[in-house]
ChimeraX commands (.cxc) that place a marker at each C-alpha (Angstrom):
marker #1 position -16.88,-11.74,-20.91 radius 0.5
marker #1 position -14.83,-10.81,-24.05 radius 0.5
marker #1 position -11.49,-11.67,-24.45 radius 0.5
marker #1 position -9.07,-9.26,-26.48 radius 0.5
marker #1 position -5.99,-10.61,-27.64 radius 0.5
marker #1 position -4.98,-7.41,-29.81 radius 0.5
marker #1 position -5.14,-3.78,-29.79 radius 0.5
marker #1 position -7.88,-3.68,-31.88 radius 0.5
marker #1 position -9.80,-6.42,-30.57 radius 0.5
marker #1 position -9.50,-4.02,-27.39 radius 0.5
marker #1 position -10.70,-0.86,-28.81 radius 0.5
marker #1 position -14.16,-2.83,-30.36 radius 0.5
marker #1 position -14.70,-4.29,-27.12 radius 0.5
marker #1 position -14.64,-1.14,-25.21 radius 0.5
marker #1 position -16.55,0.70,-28.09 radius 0.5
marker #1 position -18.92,-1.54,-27.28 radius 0.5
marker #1 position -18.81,-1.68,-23.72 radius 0.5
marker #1 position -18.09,1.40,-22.65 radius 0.5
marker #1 position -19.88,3.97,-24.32 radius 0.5
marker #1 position -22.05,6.37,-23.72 radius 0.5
marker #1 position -20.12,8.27,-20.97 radius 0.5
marker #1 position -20.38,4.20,-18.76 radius 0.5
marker #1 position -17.73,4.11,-16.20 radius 0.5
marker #1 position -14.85,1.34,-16.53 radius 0.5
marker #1 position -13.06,0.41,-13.66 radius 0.5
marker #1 position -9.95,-1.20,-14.59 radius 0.5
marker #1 position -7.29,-3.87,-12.82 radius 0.5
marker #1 position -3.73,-4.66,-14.29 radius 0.5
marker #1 position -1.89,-7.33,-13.27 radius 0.5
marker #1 position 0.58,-9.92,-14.66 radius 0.5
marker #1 position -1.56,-12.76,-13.82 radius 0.5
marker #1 position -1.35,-16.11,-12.38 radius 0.5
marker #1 position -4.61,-14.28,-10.27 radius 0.5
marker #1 position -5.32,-15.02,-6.59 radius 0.5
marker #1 position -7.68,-13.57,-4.36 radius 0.5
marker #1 position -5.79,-10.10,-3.38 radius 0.5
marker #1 position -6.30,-9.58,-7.41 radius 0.5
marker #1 position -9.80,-11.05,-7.15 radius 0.5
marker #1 position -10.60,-8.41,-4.73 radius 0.5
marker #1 position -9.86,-5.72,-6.73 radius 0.5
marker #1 position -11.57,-7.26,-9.54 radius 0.5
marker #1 position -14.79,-7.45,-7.41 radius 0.5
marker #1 position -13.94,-3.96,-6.11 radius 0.5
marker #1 position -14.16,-2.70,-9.38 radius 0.5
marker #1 position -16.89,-4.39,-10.97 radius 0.5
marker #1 position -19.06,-2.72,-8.08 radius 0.5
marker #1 position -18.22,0.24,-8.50 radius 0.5
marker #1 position -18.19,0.89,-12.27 radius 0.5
marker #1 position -20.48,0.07,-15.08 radius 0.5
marker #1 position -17.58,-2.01,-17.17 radius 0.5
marker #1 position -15.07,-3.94,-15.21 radius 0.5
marker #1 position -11.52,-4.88,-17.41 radius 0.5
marker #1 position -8.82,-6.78,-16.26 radius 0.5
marker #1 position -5.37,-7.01,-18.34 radius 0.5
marker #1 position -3.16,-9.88,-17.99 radius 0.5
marker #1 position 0.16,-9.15,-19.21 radius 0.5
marker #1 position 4.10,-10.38,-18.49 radius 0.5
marker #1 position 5.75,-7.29,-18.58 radius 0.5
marker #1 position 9.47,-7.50,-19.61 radius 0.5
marker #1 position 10.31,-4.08,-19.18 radius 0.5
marker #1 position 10.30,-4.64,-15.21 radius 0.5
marker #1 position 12.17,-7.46,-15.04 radius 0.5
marker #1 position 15.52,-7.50,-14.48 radius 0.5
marker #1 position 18.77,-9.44,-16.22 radius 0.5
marker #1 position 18.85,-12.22,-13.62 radius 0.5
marker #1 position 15.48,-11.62,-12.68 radius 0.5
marker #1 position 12.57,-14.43,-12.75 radius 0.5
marker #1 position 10.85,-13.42,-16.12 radius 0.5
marker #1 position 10.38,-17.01,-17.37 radius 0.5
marker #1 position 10.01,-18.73,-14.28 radius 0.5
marker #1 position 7.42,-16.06,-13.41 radius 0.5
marker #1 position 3.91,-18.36,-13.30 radius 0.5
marker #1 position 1.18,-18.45,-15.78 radius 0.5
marker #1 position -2.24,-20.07,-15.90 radius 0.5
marker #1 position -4.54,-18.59,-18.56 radius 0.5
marker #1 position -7.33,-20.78,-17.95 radius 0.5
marker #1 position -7.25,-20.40,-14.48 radius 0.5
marker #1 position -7.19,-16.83,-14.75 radius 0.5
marker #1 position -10.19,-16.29,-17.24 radius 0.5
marker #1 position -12.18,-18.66,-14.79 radius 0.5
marker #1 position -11.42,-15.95,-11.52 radius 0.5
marker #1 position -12.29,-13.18,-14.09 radius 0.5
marker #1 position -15.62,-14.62,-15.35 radius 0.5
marker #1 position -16.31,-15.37,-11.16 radius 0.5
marker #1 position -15.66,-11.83,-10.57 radius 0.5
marker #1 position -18.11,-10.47,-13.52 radius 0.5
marker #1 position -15.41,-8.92,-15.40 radius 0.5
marker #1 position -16.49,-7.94,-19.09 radius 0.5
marker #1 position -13.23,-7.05,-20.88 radius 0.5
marker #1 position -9.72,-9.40,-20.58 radius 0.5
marker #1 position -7.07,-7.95,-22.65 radius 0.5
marker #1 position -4.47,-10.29,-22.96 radius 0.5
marker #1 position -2.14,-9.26,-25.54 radius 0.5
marker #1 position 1.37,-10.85,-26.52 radius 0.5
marker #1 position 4.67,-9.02,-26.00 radius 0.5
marker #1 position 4.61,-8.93,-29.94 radius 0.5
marker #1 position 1.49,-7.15,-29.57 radius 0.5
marker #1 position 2.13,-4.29,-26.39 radius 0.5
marker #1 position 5.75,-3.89,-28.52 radius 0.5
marker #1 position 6.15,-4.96,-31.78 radius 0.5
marker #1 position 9.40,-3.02,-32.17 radius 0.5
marker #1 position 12.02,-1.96,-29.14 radius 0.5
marker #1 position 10.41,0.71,-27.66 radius 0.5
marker #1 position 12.36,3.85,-27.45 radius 0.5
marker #1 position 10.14,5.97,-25.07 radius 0.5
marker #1 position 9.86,5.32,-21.69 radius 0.5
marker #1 position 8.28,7.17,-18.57 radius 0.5
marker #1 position 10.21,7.45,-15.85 radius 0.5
marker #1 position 9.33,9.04,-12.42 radius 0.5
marker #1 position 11.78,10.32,-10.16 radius 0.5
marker #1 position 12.39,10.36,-6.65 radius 0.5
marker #1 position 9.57,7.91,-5.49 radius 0.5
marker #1 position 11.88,5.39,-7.10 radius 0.5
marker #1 position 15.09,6.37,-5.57 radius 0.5
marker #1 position 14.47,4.20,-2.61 radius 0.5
marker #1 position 12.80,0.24,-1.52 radius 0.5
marker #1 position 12.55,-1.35,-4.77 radius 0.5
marker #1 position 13.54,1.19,-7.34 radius 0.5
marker #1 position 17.08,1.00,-5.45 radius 0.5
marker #1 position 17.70,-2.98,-5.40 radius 0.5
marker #1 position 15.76,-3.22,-9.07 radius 0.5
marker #1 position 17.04,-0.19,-10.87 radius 0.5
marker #1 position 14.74,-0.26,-14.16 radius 0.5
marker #1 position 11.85,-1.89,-12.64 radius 0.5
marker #1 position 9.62,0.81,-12.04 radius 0.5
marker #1 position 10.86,2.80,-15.53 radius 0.5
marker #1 position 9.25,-0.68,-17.28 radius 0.5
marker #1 position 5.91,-0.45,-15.08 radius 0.5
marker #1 position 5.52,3.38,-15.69 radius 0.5
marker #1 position 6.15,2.76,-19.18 radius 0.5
marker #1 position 3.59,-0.31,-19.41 radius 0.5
marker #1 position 1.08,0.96,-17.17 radius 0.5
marker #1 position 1.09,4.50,-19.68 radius 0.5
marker #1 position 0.12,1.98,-22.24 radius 0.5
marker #1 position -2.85,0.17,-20.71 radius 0.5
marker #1 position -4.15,3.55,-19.35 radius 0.5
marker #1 position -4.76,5.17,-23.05 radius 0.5
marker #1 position -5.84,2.03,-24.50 radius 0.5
marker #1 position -8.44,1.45,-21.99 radius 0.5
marker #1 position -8.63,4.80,-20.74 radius 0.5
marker #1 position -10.61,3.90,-17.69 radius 0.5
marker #1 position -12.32,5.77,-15.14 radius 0.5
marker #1 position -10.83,4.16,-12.17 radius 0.5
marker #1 position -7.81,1.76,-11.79 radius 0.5
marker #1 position -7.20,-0.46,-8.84 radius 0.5
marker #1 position -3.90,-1.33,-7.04 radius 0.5
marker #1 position -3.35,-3.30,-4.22 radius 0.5
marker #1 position -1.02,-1.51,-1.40 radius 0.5
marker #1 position 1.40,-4.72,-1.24 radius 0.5
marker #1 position 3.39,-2.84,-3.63 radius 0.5
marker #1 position 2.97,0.48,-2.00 radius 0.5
marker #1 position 5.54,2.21,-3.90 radius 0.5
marker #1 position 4.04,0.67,-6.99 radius 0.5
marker #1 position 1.25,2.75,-5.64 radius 0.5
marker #1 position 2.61,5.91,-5.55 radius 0.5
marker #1 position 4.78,5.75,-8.38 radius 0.5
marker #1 position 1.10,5.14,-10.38 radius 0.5
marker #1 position -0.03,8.26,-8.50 radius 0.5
marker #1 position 2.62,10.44,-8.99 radius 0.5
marker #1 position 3.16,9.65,-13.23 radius 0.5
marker #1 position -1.08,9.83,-13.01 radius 0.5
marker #1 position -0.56,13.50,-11.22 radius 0.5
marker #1 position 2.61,14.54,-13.43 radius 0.5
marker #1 position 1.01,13.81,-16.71 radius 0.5
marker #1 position -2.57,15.22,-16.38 radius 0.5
marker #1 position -4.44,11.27,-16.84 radius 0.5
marker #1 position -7.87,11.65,-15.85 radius 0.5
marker #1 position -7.74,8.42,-14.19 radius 0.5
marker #1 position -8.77,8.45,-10.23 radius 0.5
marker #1 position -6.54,5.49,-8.61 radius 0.5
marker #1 position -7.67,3.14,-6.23 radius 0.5
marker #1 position -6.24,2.35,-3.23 radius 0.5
marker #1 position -6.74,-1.31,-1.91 radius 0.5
marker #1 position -6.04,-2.96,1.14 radius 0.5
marker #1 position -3.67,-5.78,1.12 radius 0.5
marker #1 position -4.93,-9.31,1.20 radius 0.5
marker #1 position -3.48,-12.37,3.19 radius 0.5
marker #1 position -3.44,-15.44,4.41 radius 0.5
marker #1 position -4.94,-16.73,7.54 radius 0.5
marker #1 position -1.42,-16.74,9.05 radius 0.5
marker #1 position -0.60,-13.15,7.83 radius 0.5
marker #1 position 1.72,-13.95,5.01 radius 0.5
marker #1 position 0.73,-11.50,2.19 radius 0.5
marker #1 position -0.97,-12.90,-1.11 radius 0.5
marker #1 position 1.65,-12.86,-4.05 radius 0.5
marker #1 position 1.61,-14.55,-7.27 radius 0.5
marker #1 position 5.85,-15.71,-5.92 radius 0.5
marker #1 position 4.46,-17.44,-2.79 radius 0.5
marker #1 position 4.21,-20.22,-5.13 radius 0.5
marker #1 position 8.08,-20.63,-5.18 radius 0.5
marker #1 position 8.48,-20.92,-1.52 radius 0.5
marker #1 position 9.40,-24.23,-0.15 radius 0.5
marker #1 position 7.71,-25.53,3.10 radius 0.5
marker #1 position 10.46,-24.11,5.32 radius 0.5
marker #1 position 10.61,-20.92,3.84 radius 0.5
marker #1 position 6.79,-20.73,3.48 radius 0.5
marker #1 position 6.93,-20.91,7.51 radius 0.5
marker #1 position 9.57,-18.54,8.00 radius 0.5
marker #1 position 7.88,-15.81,5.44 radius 0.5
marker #1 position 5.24,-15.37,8.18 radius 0.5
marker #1 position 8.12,-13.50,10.22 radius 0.5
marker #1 position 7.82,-10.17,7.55 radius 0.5
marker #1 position 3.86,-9.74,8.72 radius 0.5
marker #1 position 4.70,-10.86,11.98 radius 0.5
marker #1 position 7.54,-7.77,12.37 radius 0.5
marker #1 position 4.85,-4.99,10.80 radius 0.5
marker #1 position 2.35,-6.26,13.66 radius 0.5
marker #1 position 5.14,-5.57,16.53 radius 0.5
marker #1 position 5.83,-2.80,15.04 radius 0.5
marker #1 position 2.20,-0.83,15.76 radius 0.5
marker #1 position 3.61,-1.62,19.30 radius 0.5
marker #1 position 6.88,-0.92,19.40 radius 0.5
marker #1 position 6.01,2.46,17.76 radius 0.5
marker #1 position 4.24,3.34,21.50 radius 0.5
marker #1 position 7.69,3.17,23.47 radius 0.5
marker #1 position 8.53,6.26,24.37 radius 0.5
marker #1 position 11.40,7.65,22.81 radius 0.5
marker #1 position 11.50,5.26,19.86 radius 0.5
marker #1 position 13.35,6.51,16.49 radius 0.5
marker #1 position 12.79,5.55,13.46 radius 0.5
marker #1 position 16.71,3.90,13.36 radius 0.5
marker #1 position 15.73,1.96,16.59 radius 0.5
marker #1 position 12.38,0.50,14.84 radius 0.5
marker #1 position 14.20,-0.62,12.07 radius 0.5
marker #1 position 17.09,-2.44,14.19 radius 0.5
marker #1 position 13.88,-3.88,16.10 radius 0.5
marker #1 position 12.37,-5.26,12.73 radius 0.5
marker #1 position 15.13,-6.55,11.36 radius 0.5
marker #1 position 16.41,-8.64,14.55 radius 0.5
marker #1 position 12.74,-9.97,14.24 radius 0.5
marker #1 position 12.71,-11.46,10.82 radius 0.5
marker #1 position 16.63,-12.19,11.36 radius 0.5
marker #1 position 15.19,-15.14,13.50 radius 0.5
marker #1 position 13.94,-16.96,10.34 radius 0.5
marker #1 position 17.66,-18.43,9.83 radius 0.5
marker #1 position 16.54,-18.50,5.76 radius 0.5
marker #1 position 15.52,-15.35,5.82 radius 0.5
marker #1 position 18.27,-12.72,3.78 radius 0.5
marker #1 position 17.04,-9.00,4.30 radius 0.5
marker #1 position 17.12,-7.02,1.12 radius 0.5
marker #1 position 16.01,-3.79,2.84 radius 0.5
marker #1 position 13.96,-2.56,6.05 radius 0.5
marker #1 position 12.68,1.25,5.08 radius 0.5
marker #1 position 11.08,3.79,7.34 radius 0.5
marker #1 position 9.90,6.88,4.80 radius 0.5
marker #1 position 6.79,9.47,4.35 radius 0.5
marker #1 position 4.14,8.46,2.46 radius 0.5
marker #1 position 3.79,8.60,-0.37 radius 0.5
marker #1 position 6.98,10.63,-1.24 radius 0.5
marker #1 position 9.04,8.39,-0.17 radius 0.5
marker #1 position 11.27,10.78,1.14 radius 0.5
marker #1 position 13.89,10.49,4.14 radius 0.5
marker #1 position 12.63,10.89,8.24 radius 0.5
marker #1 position 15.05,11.60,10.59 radius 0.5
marker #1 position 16.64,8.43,11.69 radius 0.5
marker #1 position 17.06,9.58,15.29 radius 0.5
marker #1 position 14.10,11.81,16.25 radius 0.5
marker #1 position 11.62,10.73,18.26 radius 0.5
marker #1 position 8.34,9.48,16.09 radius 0.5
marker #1 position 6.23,10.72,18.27 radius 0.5
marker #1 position 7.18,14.44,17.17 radius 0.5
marker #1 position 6.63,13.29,13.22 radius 0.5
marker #1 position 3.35,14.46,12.02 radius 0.5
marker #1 position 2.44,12.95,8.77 radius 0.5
marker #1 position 2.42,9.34,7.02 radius 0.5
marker #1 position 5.00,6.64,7.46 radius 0.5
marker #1 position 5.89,3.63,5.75 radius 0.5
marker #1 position 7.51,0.32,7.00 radius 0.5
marker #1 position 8.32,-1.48,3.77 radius 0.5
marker #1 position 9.93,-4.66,3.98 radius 0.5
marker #1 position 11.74,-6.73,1.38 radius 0.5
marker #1 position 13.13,-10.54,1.83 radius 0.5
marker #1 position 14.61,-12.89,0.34 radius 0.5
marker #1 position 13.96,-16.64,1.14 radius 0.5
marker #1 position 15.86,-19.44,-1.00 radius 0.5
marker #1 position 15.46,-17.49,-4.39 radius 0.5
marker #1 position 11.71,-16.12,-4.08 radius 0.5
marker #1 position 11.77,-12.06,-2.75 radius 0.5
marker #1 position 9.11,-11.34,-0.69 radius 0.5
marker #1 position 7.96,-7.88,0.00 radius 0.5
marker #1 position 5.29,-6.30,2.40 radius 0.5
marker #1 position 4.45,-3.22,3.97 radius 0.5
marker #1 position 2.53,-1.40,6.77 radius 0.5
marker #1 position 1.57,2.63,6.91 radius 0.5
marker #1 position 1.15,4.42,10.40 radius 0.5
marker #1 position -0.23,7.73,11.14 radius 0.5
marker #1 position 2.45,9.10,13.47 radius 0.5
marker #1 position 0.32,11.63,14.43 radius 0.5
marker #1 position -1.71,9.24,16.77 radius 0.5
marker #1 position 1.64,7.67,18.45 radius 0.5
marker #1 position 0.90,7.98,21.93 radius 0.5
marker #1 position -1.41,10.85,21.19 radius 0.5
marker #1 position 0.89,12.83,19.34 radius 0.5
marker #1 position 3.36,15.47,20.86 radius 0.5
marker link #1:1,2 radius 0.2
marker link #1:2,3 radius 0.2
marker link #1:3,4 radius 0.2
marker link #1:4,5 radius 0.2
marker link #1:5,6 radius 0.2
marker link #1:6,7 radius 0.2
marker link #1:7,8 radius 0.2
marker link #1:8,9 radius 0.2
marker link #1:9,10 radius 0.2
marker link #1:10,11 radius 0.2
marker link #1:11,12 radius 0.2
marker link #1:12,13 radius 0.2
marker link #1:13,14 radius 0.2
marker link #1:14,15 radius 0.2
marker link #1:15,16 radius 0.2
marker link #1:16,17 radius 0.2
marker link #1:17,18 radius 0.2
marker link #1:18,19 radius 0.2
marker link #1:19,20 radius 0.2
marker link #1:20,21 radius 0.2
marker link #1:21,22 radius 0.2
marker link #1:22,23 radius 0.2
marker link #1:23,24 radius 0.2
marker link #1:24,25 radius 0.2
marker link #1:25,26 radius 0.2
marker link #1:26,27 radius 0.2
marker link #1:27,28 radius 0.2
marker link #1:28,29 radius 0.2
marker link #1:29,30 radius 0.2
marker link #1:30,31 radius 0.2
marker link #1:31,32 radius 0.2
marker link #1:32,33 radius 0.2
marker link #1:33,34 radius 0.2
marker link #1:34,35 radius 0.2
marker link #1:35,36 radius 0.2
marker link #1:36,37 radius 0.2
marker link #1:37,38 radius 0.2
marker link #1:38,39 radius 0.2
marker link #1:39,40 radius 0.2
marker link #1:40,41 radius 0.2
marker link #1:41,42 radius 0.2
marker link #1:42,43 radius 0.2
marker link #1:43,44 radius 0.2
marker link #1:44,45 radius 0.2
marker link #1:45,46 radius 0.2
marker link #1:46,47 radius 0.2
marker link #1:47,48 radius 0.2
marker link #1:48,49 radius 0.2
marker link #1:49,50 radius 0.2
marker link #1:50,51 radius 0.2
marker link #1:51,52 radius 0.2
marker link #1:52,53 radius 0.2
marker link #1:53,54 radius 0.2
marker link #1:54,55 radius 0.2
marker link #1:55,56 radius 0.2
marker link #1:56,57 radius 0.2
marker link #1:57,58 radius 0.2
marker link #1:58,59 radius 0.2
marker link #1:59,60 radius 0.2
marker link #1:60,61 radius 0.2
marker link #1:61,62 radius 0.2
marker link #1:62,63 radius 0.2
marker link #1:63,64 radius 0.2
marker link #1:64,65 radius 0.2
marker link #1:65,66 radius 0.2
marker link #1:66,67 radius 0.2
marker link #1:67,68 radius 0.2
marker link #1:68,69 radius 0.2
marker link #1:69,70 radius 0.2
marker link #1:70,71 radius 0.2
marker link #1:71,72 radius 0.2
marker link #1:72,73 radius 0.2
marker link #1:73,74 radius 0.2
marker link #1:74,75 radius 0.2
marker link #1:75,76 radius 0.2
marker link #1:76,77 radius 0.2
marker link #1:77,78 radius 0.2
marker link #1:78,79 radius 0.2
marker link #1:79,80 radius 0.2
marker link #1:80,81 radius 0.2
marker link #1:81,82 radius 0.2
marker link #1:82,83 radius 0.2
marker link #1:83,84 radius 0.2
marker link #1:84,85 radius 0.2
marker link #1:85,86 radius 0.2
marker link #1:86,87 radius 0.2
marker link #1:87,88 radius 0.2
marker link #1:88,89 radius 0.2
marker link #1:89,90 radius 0.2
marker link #1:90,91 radius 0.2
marker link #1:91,92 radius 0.2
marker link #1:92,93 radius 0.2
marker link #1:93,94 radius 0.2
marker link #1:94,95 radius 0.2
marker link #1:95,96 radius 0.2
marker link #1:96,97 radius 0.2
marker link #1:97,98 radius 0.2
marker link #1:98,99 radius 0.2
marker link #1:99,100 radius 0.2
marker link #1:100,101 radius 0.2
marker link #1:101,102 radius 0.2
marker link #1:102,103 radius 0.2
marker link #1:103,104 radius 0.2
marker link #1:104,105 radius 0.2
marker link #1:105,106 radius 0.2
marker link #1:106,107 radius 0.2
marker link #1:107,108 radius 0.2
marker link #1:108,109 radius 0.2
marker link #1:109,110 radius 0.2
marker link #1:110,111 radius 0.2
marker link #1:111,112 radius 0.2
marker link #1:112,113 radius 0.2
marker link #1:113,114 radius 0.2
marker link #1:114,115 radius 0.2
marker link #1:115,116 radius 0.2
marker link #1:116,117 radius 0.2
marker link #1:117,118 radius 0.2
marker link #1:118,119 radius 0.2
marker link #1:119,120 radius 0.2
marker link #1:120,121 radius 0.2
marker link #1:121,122 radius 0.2
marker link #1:122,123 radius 0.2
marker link #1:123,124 radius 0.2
marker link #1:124,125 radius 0.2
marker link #1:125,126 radius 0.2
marker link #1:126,127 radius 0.2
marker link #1:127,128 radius 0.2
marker link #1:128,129 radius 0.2
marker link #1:129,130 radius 0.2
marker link #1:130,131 radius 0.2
marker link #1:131,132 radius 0.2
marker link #1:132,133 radius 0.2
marker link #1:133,134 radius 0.2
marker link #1:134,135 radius 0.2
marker link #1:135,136 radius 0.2
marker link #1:136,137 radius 0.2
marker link #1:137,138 radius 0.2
marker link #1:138,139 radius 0.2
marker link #1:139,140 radius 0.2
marker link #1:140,141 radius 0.2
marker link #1:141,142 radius 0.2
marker link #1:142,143 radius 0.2
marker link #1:143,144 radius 0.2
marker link #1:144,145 radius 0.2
marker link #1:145,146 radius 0.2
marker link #1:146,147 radius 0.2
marker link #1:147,148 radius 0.2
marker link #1:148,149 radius 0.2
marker link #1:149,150 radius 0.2
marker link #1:150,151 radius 0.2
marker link #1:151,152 radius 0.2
marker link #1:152,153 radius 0.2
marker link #1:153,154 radius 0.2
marker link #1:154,155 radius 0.2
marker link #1:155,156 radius 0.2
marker link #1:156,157 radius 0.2
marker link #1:157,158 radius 0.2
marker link #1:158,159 radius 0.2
marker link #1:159,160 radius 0.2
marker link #1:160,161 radius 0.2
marker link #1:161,162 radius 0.2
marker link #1:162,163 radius 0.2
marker link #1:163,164 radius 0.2
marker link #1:164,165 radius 0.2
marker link #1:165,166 radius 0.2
marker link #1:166,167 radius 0.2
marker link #1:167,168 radius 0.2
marker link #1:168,169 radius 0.2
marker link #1:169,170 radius 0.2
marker link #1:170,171 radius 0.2
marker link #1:171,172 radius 0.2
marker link #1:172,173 radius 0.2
marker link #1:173,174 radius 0.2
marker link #1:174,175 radius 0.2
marker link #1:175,176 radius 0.2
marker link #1:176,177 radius 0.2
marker link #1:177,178 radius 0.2
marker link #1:178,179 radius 0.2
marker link #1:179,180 radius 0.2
marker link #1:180,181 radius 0.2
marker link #1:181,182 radius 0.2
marker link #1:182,183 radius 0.2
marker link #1:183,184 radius 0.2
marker link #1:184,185 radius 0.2
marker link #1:185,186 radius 0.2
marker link #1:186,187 radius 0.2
marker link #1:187,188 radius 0.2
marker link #1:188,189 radius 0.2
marker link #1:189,190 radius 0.2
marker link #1:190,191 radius 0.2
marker link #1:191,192 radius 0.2
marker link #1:192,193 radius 0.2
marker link #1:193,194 radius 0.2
marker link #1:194,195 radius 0.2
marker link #1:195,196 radius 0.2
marker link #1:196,197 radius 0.2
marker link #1:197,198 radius 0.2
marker link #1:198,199 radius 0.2
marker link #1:199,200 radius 0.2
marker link #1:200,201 radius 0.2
marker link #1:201,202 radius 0.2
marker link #1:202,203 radius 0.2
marker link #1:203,204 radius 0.2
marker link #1:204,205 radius 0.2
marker link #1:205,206 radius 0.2
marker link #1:206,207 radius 0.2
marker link #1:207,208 radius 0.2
marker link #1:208,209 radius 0.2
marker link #1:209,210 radius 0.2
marker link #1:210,211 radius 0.2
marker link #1:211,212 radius 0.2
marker link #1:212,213 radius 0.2
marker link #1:213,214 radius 0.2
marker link #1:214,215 radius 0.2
marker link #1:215,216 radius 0.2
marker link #1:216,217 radius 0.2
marker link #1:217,218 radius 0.2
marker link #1:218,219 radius 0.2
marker link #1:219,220 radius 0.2
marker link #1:220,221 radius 0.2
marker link #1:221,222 radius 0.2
marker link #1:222,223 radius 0.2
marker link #1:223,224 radius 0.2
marker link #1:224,225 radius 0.2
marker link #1:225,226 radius 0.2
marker link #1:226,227 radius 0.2
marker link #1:227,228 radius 0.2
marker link #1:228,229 radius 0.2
marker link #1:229,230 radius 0.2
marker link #1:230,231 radius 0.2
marker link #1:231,232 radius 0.2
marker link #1:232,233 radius 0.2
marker link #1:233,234 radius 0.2
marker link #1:234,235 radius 0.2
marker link #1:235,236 radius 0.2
marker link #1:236,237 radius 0.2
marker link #1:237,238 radius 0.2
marker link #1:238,239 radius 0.2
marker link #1:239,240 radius 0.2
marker link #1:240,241 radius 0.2
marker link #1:241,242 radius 0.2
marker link #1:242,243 radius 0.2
marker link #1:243,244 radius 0.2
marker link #1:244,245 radius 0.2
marker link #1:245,246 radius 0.2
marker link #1:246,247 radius 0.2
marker link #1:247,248 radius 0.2
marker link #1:248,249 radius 0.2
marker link #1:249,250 radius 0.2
marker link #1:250,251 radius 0.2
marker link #1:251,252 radius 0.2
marker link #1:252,253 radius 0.2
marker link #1:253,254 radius 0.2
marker link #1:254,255 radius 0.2
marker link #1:255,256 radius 0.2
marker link #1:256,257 radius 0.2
marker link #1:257,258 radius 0.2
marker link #1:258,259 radius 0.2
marker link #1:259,260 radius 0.2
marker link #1:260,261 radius 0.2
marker link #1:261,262 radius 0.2
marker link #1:262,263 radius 0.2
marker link #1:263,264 radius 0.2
marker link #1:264,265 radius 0.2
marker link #1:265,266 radius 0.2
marker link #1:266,267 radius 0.2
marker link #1:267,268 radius 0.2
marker link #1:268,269 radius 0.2
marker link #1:269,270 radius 0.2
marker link #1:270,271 radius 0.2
marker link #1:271,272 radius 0.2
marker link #1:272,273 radius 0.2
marker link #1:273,274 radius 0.2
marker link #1:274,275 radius 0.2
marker link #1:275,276 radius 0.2
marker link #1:276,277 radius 0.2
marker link #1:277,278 radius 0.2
marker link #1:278,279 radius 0.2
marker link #1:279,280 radius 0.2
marker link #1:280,281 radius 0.2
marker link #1:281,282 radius 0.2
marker link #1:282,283 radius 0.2
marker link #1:283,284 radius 0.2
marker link #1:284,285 radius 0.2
marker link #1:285,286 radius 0.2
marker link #1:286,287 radius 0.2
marker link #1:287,288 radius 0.2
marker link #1:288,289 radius 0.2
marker link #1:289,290 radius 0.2
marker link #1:290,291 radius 0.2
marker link #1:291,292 radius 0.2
marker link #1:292,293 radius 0.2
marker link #1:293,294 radius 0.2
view
């Protein structure tokens, strides 16, 4: 496994690696690696002849009063769950390094950021297009692997991918969790015992939800009020936002038409906040299927 600390370090390592027309799956993340990122690191070494990983703190999508520094780190730790995985390229550059002046171009997508957490984090998702840009022509991979935790992350990736012609086919990967449901994030760390039993309630809400879906009758307003009463029983729990959209546009349902007469893909995106640590977590359901369709 090489590790590349600069740009250049980066572009010999792939010269190396990936020539001769060799497929390189590739898997960004900020770090502090657990096993929802290991499985996309193991997705992609399978299916690609060079597997990279990047490991970077991204300021651009952090916010003001946003947990930048607190944000964890373990470089040794991670390099170990790379090397496990069989991934041959780390880039793990500096912020020095990925901007060594203030960078004056940005990419910014539109509409799949108007709503979930492009509305409560205005400028997040103009600092991950922007960073993500970056990493794709440096290591212009074949295939680049996101985990649908952050589903609009997801589409927001697809959409700039789409909208500026990169030859990059993303990958779509199921979210990972714990044996109680709570989905894997690098945050869970900051959750105290309490909260860490009460975050179970956002998994717990999506799981209802498949079955509350079935009623007869049920809106997309009444689903939501159904969700929210659920995870309002975790007295710690403070709801940042409950969404019901199409997928992957991210667009607007009607709030009070039966479900069972949408045909398409919905998303039930949650976002909590528990002491100081925001949790978020998601579920998509063809509504197509709900009791058979009508």
């Amino acid at each position: 496994m090489i590790v590349c600390r600069t740009i250049q370090e980066l572009k010999s390592a792939l010269g190396e690696r990936a020539s001769d027309g060799k497929s390189l799956g590739f898997v960004p993340t900020m770090g502090y690696l657990h096993e929802g990122h290991a499985s996309l690191l193991r997705k992609a070494r399978e299916e690609n002849d060079v597997a990279a990983l990047s490991i970077f703190v991204n300021p651009l999508q952090f916010g003001p009063k946003e947990d930048l520094d607190r944000y964890p780190r373990d470089e040794e730790r991670d390099l170990a769950i790379a090397a496990e995985c069989g991934v041959d390229v780390v880039f793990l550059p500096t912020v020095q390094e990925m901007y060594p002046g203030r960078p004056l171009t940005k990419v910014i997508v539109d509409e799949v950021t108007d709503r979930m957490c492009g509305a409560s984090r205005p400028g997040h998702f103009d600092g991950v297009g922007t960073v993500v840009s970056k990493l794709f022509h440096l290591l212009k991979p074949s295939r680049a692997y996101f985990g649908m935790k952050d589903a609009q992350q997801v589409a927001v990736i697809e959409q700039m991918v789409h909208d500026l012609n990169f030859d990059i086919e993303i990958v779509r990967c199921e979210t990972v969790r714990e044996p109680d449901g709570l989905a894997l994030s690098s945050r869970n760390v900051y959750l105290s015992a309490e909260h860490r039993s009460q975050a179970v309630r956002l998994s717990q809400a999506l799981n209802l939800a498949k079955e509350w879906l079935e009623e007869p009758g049920m809106t997309a307003s009444g689903l939501k009020q159904r969700v929210e009463s659920h995870i309002r029983e975790a007295d710690q729990a403070i709801i940042d936002y409950v969404e019901l959209l199409a997928y992957p546009e991210l667009s607007l349902i009607d709030e009070e038409a039966r479900l069972s007469s949408y045909n398409g893909t919905v998303i039930l995106a949650l976002a909590v906040k528990f002491g100081t640590t925001r949790l978020i977590d998601n579920r998509l359901f063809e509504t197509s299927k709900i009791g058979g369709g009508e």
